[in-house]
Backbone as a ProteinNet text record, in pm:
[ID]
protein_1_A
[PRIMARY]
XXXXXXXXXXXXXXXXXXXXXXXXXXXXXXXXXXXXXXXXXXXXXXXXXXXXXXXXXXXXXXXXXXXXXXXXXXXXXXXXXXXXXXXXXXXXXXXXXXXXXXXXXXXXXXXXXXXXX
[TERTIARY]
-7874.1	-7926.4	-7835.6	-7801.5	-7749.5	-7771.3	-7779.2	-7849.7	-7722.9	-7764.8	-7708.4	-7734.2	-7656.8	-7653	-7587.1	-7736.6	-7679.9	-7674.6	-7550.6	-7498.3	-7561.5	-7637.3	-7614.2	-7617.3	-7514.7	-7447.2	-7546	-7700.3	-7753	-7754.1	-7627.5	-7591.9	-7501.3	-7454.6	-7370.9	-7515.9	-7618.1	-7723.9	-7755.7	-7775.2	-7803	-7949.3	-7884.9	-8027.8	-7924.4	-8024.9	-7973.4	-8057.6	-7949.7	-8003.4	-8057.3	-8148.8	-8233.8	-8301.9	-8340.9	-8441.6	-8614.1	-8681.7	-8854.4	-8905.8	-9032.7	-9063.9	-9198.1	-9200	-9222.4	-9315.2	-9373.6	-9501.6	-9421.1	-9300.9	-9178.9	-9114.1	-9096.9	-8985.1	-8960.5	-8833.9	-8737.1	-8726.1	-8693.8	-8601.5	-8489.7	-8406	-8293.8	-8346.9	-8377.1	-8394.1	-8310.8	-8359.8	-8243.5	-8394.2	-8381.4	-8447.3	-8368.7	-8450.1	-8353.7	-8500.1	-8407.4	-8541.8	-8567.2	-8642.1	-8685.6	-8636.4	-8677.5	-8620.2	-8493.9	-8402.4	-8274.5	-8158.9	-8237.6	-8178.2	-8245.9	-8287.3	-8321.4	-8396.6	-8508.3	-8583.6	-8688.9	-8744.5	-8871.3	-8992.8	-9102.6	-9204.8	-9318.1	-9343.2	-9407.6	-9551.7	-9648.7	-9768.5	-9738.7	-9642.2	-9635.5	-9546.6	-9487.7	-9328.3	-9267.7	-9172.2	-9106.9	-8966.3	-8849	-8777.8	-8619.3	-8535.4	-8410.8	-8329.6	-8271.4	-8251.2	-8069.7	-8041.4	-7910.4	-7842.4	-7732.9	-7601.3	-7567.9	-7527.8	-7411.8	-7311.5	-7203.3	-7073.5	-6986.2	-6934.9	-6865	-6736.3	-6679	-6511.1	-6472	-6367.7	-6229.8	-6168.9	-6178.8	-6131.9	-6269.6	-6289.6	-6328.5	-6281.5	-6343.7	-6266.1	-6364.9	-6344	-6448.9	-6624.9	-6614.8	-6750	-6791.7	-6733	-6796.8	-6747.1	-6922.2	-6883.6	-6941.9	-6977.7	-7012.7	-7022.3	-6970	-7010	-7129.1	-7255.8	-7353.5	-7292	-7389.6	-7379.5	-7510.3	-7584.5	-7705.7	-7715.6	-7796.9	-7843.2	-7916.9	-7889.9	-7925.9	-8030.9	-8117.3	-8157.6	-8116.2	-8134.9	-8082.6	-7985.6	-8141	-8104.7	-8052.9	-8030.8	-7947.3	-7815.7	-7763	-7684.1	-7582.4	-7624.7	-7593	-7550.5	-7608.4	-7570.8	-7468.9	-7387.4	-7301.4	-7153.1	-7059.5	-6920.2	-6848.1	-6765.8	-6636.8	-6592.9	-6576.3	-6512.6	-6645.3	-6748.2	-6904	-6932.8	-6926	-6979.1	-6864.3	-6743.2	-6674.1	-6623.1	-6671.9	-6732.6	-6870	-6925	-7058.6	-7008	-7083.9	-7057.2	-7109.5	-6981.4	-7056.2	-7147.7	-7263.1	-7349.4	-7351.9	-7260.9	-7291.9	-7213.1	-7231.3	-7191.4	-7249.5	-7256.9	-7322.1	-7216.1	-7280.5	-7185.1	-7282.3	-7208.7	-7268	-7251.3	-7341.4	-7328.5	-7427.9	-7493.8	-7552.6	-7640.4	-7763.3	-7880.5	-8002.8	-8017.1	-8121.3	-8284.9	-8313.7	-8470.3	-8457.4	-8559.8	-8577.4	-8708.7	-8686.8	-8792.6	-8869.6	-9011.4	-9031	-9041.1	-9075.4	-9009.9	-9151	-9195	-9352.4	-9283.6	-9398.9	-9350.3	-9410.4	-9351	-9394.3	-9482.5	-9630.7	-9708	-9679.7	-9716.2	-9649.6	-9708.4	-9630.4	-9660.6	-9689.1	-9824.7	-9813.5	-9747.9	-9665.2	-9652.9	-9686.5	-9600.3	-9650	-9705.3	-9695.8	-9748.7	-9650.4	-9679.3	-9566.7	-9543.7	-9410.9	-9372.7	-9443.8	-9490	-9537.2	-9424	-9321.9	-9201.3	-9141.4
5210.4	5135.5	5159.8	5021.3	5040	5056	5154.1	5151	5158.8	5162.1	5114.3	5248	5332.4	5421.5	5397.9	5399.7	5384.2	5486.7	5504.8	5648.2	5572.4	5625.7	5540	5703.1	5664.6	5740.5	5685.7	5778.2	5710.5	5804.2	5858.6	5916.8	5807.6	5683.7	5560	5500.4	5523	5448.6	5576.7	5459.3	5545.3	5597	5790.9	5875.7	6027.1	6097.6	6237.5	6341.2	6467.5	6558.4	6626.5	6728.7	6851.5	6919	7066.2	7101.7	7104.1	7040.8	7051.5	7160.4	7218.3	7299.3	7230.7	7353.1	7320.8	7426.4	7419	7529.3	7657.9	7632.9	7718.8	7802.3	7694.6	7722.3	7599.1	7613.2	7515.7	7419.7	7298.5	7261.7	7181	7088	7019.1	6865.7	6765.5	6677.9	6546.6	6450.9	6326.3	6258.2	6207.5	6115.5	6022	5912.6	5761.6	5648.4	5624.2	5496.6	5370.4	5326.2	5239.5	5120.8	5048.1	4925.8	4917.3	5075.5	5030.2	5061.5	5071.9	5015.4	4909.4	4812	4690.6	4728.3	4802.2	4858.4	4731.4	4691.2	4594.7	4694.1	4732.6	4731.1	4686	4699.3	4590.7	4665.7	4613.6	4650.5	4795.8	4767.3	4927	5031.7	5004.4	5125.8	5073.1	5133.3	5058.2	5021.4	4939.6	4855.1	4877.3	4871	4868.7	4776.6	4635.9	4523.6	4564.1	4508	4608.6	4467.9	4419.3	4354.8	4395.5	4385.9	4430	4320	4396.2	4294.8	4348.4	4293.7	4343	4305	4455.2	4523.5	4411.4	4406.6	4277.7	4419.3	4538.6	4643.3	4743.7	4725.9	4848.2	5012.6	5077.4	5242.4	5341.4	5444.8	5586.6	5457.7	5342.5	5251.9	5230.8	5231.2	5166.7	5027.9	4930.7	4797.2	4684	4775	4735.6	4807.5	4767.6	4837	4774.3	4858	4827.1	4802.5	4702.3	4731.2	4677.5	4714.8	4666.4	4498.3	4441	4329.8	4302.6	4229.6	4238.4	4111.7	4129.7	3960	3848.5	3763.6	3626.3	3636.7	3624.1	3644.3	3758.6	3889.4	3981.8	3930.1	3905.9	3891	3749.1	3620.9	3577.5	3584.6	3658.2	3705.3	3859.1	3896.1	3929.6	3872.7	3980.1	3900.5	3916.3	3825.6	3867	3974.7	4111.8	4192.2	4312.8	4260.1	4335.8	4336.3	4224.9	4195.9	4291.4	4268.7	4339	4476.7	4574.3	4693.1	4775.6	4649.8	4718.3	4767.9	4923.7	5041.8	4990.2	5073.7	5083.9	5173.3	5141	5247.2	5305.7	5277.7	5322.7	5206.4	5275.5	5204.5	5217.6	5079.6	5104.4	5098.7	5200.6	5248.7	5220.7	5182.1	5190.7	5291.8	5358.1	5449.2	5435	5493.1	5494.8	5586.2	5543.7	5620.3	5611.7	5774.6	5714.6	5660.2	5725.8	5728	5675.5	5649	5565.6	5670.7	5727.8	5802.3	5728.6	5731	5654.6	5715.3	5565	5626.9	5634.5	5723.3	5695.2	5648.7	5621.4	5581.6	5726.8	5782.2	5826	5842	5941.8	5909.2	5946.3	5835.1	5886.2	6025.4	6112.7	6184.4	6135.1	6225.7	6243.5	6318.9	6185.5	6310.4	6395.5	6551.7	6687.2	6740.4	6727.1	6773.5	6805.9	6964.1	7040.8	6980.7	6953.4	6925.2	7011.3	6914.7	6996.9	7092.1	7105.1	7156.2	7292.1
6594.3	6481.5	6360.7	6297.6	6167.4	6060.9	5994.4	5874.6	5706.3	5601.7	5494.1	5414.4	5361.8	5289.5	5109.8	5069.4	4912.2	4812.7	4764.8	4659.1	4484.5	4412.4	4238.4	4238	4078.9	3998.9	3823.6	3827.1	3718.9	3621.1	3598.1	3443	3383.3	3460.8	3364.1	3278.5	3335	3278.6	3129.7	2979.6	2901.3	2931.7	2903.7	2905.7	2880.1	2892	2892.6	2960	2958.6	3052.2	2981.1	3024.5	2962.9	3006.7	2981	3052.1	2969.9	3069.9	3059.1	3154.8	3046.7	3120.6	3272.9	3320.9	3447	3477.5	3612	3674.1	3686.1	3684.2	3765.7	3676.7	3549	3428.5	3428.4	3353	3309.8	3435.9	3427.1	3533.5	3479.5	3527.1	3418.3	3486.2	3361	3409.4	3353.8	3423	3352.4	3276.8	3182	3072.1	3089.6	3124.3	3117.3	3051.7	2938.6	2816.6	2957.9	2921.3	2991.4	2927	2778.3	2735	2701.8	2701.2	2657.1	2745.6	2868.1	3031.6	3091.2	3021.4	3031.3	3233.9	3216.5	3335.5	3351.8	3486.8	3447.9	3486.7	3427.4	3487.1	3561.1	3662.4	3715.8	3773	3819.7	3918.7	3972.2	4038.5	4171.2	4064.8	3956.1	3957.4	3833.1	3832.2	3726.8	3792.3	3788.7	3905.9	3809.6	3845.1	3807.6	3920.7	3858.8	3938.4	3910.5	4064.9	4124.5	4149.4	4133.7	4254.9	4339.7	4434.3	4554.7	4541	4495.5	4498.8	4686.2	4744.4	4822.6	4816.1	4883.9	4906.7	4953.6	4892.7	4965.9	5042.9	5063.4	5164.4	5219.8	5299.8	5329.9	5359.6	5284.7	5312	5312.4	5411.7	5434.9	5445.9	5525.8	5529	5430.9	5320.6	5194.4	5176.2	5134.3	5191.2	5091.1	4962	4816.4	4689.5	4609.5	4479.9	4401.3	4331.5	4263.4	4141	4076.2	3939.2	3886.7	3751.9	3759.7	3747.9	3773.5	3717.1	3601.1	3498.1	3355.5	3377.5	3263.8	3227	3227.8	3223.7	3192.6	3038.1	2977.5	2867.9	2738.8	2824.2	2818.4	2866.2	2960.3	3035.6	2953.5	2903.2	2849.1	2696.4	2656.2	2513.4	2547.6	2626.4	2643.8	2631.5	2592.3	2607.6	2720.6	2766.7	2878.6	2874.3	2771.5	2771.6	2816.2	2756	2793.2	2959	2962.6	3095.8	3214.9	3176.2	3258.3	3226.3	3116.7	3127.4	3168.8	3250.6	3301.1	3414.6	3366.2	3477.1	3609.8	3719.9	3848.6	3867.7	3872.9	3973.3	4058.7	4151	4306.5	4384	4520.5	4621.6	4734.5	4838.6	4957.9	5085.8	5213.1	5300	5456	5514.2	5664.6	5739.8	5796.9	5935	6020.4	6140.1	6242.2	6239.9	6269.1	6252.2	6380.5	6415.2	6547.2	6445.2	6350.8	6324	6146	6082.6	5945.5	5925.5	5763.1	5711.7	5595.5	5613.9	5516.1	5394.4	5286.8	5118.3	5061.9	4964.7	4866.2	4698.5	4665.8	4517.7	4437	4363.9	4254.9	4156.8	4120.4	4034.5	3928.5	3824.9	3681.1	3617.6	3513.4	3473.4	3292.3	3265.1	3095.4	3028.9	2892.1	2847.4	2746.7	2771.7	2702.6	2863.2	2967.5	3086	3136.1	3200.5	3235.5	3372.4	3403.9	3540.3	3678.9	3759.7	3900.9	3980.7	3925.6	4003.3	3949.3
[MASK]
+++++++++++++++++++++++++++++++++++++++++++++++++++++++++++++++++++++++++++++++++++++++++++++++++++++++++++++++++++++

């Protein structure tokens, strides 16, 4: 079975690192804004809308580069020079897989609530 292995790199996305405390201590976490990574929220989660452009080469099975997908109307009120400094995110890679694990969503936390971790 073929499956699709995807790498994002979401420190291009504005946010920052830090540590919150935790049940544990500290831990180091990433903070990423929600409206000024143009994030959608929806019913289940909150969603970060992706491209897959694909390699005119393939190398080491990598067989796309991400980059996010903006609004419409984000996206249009951009310039040629904007548009083609939007960071890559990531990339997707093929390899071979006997078994598929499934994924859960995340329950939100409040905040001022110390991390479960």
């Amino acid at each position: 079975m073929s499956r699709l292995n995807i790498k994002l790199n979401l420190s291009n996305l504005k946010g920052v690192v830090r540590f919150e405390a935790a049940e544990t201590g500290p831990v180091e976490c990433l903070i990423i804004p929600i409206e000024a990574n143009h994030l959608f929220k929806g019913k289940s989660g909150i969603y970060l809308d992706l491209t897959a452009f694909e390699l005119r080469e393939i190398k080491d099975n990598q067989t796309h580069l991400i980059k996010q997908s903006l609004p419409k109307e984000v996206y249009e009120k951009q310039t040629d020079e904007e548009k083609k400094a939007m960071p890559i995110l990531g990339n997707v890679s093929t390899f071979e897989a006997a078994t598929s694990e499934p994924v859960s969503s995340p329950e939100p936390i409040a905040a001022g609530t110390k991390l479960p971790f």
